[in-house]
PAFI-330570 format. One record per residue: residue in three letters; x, y, z of N, C-alpha, C, O in turn. Coordinates in steps of 0.2 Angstrom, whole numbers, padded with zeros to 4 digits, always signed. Layout:
residues N
ALAXYZXYZXYZXYZ
...
//
This chain:
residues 145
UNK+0720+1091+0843+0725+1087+0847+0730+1084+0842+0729+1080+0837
UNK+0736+1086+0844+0743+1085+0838+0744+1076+0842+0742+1074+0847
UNK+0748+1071+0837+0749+1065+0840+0754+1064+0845+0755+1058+0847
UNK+0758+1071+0846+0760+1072+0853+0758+1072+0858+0762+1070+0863
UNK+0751+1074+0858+0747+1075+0864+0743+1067+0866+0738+1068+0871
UNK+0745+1062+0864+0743+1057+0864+0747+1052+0868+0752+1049+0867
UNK+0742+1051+0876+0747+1049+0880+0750+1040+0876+0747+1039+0870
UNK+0755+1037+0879+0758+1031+0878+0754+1027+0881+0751+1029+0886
UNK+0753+1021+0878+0749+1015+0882+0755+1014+0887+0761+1015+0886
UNK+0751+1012+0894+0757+1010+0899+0761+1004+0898+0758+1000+0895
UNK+0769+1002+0900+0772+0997+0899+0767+0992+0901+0762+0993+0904
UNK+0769+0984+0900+0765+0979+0903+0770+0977+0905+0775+0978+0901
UNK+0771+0972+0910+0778+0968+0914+0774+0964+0915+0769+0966+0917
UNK+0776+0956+0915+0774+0951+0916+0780+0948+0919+0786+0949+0917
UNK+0779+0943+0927+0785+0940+0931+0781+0934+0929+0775+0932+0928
UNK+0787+0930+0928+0787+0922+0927+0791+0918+0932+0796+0920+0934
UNK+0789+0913+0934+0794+0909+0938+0791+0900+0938+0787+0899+0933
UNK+0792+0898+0941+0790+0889+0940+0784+0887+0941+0781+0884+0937
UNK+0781+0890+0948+0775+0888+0952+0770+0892+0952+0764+0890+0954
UNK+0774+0899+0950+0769+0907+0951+0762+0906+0958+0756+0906+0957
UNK+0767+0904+0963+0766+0904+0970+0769+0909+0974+0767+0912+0979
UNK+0776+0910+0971+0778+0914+0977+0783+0921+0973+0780+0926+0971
UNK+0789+0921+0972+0791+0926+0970+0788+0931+0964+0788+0937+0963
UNK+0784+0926+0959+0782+0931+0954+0774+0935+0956+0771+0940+0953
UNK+0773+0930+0961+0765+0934+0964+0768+0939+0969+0766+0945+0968
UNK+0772+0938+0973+0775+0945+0975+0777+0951+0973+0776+0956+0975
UNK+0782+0949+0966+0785+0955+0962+0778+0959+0959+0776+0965+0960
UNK+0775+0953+0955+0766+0957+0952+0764+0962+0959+0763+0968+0959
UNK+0762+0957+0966+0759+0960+0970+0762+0968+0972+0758+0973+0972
UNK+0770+0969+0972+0773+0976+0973+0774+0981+0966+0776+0987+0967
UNK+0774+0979+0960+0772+0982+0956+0765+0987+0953+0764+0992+0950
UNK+0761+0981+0958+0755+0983+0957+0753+0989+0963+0748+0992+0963
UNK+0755+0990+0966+0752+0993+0973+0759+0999+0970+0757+1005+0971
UNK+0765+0997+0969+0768+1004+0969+0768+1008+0964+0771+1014+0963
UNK+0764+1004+0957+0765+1008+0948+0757+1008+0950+0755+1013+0947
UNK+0752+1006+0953+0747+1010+0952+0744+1007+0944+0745+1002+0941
UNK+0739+1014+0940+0739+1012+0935+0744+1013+0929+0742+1012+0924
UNK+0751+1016+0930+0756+1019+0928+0757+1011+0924+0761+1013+0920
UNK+0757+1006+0923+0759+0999+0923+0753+0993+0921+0749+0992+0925
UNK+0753+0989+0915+0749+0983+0917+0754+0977+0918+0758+0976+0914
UNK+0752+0974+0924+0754+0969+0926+0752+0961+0925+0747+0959+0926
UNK+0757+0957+0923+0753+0952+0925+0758+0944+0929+0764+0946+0931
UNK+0757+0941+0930+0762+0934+0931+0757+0929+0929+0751+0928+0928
UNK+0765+0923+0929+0763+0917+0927+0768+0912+0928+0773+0915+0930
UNK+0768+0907+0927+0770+0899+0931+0772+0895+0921+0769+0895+0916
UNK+0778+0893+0924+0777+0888+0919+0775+0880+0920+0774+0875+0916
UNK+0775+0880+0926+0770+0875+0930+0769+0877+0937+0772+0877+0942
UNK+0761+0877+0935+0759+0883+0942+0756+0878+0945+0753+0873+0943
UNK+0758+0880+0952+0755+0876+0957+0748+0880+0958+0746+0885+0956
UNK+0744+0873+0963+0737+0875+0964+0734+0880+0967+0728+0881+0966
UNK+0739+0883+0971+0736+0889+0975+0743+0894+0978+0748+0891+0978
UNK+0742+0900+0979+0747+0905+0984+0751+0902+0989+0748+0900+0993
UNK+0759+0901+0990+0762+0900+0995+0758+0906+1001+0757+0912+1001
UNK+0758+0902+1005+0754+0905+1012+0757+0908+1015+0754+0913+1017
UNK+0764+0908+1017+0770+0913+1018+0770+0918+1014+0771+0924+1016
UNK+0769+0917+1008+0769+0923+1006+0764+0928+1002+0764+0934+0999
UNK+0759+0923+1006+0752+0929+1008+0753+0932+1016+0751+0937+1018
UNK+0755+0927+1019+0756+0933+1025+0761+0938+1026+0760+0943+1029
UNK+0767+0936+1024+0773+0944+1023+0769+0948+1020+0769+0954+1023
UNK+0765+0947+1014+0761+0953+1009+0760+0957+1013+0762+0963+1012
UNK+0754+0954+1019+0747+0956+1024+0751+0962+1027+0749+0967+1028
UNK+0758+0960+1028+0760+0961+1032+0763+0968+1030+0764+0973+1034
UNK+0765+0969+1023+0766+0975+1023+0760+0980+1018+0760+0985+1015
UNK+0755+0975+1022+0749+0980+1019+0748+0979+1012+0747+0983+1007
UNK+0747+0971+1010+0745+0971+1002+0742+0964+1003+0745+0960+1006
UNK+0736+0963+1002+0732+0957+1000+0733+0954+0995+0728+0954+0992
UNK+0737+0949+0993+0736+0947+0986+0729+0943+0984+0726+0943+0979
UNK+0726+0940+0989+0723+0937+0988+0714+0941+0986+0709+0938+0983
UNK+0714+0946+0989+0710+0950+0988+0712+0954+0979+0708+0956+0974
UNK+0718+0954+0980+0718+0957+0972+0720+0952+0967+0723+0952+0962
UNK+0716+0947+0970+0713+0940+0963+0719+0937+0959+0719+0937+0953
UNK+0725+0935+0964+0732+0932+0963+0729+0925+0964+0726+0923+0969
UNK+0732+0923+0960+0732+0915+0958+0735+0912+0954+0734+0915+0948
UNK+0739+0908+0954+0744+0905+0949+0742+0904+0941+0736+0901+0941
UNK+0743+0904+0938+0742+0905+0932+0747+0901+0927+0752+0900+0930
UNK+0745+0897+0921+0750+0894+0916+0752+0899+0911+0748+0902+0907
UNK+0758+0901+0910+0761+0904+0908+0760+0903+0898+0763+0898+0896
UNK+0756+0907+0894+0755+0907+0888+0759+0912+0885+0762+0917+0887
UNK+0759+0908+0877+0765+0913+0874+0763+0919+0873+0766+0924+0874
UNK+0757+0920+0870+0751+0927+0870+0754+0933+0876+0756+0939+0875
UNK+0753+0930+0882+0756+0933+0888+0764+0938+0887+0765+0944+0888
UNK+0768+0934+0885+0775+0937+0884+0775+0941+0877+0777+0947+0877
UNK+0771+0938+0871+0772+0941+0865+0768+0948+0869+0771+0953+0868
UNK+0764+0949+0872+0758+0957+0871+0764+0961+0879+0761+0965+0883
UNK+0769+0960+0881+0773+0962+0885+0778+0964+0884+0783+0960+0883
UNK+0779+0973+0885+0786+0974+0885+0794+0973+0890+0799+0975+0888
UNK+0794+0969+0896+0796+0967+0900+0795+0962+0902+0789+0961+0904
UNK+0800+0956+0902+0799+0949+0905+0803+0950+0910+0808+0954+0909
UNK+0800+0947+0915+0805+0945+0922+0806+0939+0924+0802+0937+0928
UNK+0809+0936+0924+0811+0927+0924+0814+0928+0931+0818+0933+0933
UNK+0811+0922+0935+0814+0920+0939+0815+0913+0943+0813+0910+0948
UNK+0818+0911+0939+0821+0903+0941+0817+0896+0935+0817+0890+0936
UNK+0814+0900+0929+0813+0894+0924+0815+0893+0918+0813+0889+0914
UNK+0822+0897+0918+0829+0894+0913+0825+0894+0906+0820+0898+0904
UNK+0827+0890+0903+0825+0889+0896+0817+0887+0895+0816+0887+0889
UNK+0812+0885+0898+0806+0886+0898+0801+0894+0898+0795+0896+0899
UNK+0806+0898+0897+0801+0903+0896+0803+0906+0887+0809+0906+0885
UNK+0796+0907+0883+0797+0908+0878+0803+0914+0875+0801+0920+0877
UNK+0805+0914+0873+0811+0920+0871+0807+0925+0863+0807+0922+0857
UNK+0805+0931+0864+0800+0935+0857+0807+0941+0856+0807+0946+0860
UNK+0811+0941+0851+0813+0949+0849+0811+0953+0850+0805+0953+0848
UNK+0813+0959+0852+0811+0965+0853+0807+0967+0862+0805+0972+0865
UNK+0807+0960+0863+0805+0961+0871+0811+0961+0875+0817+0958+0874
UNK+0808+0966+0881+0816+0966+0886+0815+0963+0891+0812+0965+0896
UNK+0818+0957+0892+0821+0952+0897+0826+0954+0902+0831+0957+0901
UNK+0823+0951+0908+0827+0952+0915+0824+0945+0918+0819+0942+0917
UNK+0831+0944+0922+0831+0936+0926+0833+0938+0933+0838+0940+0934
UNK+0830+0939+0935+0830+0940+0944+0831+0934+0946+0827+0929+0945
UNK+0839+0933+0951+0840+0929+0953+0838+0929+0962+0841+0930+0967
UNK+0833+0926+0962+0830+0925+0971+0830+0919+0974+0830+0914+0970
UNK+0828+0918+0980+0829+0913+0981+0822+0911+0982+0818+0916+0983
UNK+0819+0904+0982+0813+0901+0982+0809+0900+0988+0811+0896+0993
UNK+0805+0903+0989+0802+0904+0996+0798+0897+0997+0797+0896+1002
UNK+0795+0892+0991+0793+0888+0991+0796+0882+0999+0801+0880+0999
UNK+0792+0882+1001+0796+0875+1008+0799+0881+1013+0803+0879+1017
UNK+0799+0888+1014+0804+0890+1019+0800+0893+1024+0794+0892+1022
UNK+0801+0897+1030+0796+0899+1035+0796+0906+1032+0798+0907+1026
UNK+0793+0910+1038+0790+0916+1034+0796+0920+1036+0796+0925+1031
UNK+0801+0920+1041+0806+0923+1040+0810+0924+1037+0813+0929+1038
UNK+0812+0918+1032+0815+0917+1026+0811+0923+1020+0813+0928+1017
UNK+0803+0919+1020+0801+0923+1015+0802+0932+1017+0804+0936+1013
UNK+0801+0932+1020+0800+0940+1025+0809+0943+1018+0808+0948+1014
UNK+0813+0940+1017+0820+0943+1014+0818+0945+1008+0819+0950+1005
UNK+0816+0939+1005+0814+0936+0997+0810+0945+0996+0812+0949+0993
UNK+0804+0944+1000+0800+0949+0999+0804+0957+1000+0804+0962+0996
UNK+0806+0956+1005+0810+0965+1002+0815+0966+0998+0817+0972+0996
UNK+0818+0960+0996+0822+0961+0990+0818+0960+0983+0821+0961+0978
UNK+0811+0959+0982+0809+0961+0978+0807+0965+0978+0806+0968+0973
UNK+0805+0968+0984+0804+0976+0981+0808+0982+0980+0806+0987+0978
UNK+0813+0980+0981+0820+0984+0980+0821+0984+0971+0822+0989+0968
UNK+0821+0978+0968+0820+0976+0961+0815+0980+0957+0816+0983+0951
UNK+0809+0980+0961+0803+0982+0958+0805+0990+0958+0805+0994+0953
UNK+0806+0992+0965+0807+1000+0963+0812+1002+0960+0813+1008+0959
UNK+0817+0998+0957+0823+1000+0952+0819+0999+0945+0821+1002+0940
UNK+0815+0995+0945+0811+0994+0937+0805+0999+0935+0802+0999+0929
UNK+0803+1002+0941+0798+1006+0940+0801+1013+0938+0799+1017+0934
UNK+0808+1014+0942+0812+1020+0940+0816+1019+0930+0816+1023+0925
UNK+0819+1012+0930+0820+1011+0924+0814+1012+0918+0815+1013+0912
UNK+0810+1011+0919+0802+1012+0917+0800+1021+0916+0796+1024+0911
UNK+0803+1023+0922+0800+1029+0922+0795+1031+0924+0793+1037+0923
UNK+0792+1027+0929+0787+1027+0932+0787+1031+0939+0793+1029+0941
UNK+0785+1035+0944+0786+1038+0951+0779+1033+0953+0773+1032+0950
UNK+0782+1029+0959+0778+1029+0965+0772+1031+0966+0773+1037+0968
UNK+0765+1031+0966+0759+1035+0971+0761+1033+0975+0763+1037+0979
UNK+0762+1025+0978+0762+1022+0986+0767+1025+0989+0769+1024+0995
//
């Protein structure tokens, strides 16, 4: 076996946002179900709330993804986390997420589903999947789902 023959560790992409209650458990949630194991995912909060916005456990359901079943829960966002990641995804915690050279940062600008009905979040969530599947193509990744 030549060192060519030697697959690549897959990228890791971590989404960050404030509460990692709602949009970066989403993005993880659609990344994870659409890269498969092509991808390791994670997210995290730079002050995370206590549990899953419930809205946006039920849009999930709704398009056929459990978060809650695949062990999403908000997390505090450690520098460890961003350093072992080749994509960061920021979304709405500005200068509290740590900044490492050589890592490729992206700020998704969405709106906060936190406090909104599910109709509202129902948007948030298709526009992050639109995001997610341009990140998976810039990645190089194809779809199984």
């Amino acid at each position: 076996m030549s060192p060519d023959d030697v697959p690549s560790p897959p990228p890791e992409v971590l989404f960050v946002c404030v509460h990692n209650a709602g949009r970066s458990q989403m993005a993880a949630a659609w990344l994870t179900h659409l890269g498969g194991d092509a991808v390791v995912v994670r997210s995290a909060g730079t002050t995370p709330a206590e549990t899953i916005n419930p809205a946006v456990v039920e849009v999930m359901a709704e398009v056929g993804i459990d978060v809650l079943a695949m062990g999403a829960t908000p997390k505090r966002l450690e520098d460890a986390m961003v350093a072992a990641s080749d994509v960061v995804v920021t979304m709405g915690c500005g200068d509290t997420c740590p900044f490492y050279p050589g890592t490729r940062y992206e700020d998704w600008v969405l709106a906060d589903p936190a406090g909104q009905d599910v109709a509202f979040v129902r948007v948030v969530r298709d526009e992050i999947r639109v995001r997610v599947e341009q990140l998976l193509d810039e990645l190089g990744i194809s779809s199984p789902a």
